[in-house]
N, C-alpha and C positions, 0 to 999 in steps of 0.2 A: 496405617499405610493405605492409600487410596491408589487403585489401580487402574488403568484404563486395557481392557483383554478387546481386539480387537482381530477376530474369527471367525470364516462363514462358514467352518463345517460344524454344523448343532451340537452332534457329538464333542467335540472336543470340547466347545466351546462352554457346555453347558456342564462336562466335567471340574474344567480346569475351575471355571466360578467359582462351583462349590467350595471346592478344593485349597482354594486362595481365602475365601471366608471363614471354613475350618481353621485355618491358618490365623483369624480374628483381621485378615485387611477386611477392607473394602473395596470391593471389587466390582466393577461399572462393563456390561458386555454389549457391544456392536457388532454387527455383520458385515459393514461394507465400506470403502474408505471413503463415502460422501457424509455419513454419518461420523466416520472415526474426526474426519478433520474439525466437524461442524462443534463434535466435542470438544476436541484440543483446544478450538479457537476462543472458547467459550467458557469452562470452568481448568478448574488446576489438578494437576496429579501428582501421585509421587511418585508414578513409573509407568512405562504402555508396553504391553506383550504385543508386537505388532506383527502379524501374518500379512506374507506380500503377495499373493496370488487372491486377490479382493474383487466382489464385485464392482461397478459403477466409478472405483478410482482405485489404480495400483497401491500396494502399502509404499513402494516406492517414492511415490509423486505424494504420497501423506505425508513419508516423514522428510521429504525436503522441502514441504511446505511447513513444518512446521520450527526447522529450523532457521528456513528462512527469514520465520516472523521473531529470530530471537529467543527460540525457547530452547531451554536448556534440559526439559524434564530428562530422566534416561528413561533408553530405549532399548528394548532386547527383543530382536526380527528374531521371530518364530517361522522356521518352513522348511518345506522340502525341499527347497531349493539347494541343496548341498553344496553345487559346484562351489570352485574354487572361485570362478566370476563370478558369480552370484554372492557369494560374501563378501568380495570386495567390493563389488558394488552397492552392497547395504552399509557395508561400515565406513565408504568413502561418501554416503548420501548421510552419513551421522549419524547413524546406529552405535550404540553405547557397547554393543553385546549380541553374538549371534547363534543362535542355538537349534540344532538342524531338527526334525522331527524323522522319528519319535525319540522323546527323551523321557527322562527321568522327574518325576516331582522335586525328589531333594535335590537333585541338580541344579533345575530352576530357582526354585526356592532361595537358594547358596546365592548363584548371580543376583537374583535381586537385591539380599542383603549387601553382598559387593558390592552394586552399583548403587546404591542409599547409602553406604559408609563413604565409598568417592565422593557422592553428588555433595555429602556434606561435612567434606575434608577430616576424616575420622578414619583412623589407623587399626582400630584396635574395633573388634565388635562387641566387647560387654560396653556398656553403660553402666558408668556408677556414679552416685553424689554419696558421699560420706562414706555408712557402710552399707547403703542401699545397694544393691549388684542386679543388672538384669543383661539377662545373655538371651538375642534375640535367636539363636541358632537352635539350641536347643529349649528353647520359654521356658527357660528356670529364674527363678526372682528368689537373692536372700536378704537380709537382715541382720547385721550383725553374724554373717553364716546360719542364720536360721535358716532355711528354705520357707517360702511361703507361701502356696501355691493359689495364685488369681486365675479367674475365668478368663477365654479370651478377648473379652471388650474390655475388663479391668488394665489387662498385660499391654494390650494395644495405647491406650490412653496413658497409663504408665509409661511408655517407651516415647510417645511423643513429649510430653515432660522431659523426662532424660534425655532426648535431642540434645534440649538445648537450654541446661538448667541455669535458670534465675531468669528465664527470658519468658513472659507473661505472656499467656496464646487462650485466646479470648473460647468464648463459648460456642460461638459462632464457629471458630476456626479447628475446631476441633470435633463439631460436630461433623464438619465436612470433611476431616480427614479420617471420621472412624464410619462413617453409612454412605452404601450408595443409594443408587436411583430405586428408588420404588422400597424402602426402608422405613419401615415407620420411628420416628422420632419423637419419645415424649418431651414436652414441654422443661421439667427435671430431669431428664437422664444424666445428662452429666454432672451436677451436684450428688446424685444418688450413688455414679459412679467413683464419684471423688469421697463420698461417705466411707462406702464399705472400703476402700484403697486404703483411706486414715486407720479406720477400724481394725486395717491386718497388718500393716507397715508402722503405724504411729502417725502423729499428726505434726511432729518436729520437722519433716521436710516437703511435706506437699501442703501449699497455701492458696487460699483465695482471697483473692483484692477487689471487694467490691465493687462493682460496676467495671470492672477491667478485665478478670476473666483467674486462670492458675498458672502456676507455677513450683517448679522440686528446686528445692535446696534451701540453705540457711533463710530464716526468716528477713526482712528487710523492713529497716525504722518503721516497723509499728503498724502497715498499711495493710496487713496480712492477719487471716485467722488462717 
């Protein structure tokens, strides 16, 4: 999960990062909303923590600019802005989710999973293909009820697979959804991580289609190791 954390207080900001990475996202941090938009406008996310009291452009005039262009990403406005107006005014400018400061990690955490179960019409938060199980609340991953315990880039790359099983998500598109900015990325990473993934789970539902990228679930006529 790629995140866009857009906050100009250092502290929080340089917290909450961490924190979101520990977590195995990726996590992409901004100070101000001429940056945050320049982002949006520019690569893709899977969510924005957006703080509205921003220098150089409100988080306000951010996120209705960025619905204006059509994007759908969710959004959960981070602030102290408690009032009663003030939430309605984030969530009638299309904020997905508002969450007043100070809060809770696992709090946060929870809405996000929330809003990525909505964002992609998913009821239920384990992910399963067969008797593969991965529960992203708690990062437990079984097998046949075996528990199997993966690092958090293993879990991470795991879950975007289980998204959306049998649907091919390229090398490319997955390196960008597991590293942010300033991440170094080897050249192999993702084969290496799709190695050890087979080596703990089995190699029955996670494949690779040459020159196309992977994919979890049943094999398909032949195109897949």
């Amino acid at each position: 999960m790629r995140v866009l954390l857009v906050e100009d207080d250092t502290m929080i900001g340089e917290s909450l990062r961490e924190a979101l990475r520990r977590q195995g996202m990726a996590a992409d941090w901004v100070r101000d909303g001429d940056a945050a938009d320049a982002a949006l406008a520019t690569e893709r996310f899977d969510a924005v923590l957006l703080d509205l009291g921003l220098p150089r452009r409100d988080g306000l005039s951010v996120l209705r600019a960025l619905r204006e262009r059509g994007d759908t990403t969710p959004v959960i406005v981070l602030t102290a802005r408690d009032a009663l107006p003030d939430k309605v005014a984030g969530l009638d400018a299309g904020a997905d989710d508002y969450l007043p400061k100070p809060f809770e990690l696992d709090e946060l955490l929870a809405r996000l999973r929330a809003l990525r179960r909505r964002h992609e019409g998913r009821a239920l938060s384990v992910l399963q293909v067969a008797d593969l199980r991965l529960d992203p609340a708690t990062h437990e991953v079984s097998r046949a009820g075996r528990p199997v315990l993966l690092s958090a880039r293993e879990f991470s790359l795991l879950q975007l697979l289980l998204e959306r099983p049998g649907a091919i998500v390229s090398r490319a598109q997955l390196e960008d959804r597991l590293y942010g900015w300033g991440e170094e990325v080897e050249s192999n990473a993702i084969s290496v991580y799709m190695h050890q993934l087979r080596k703990k789970l089995g190699d029955d539902l996670l494949h690779t289609v040459r020159g196309l990228g992977y994919y979890a679930g049943p094999a398909k006529d032949g195109r897949s190791t």
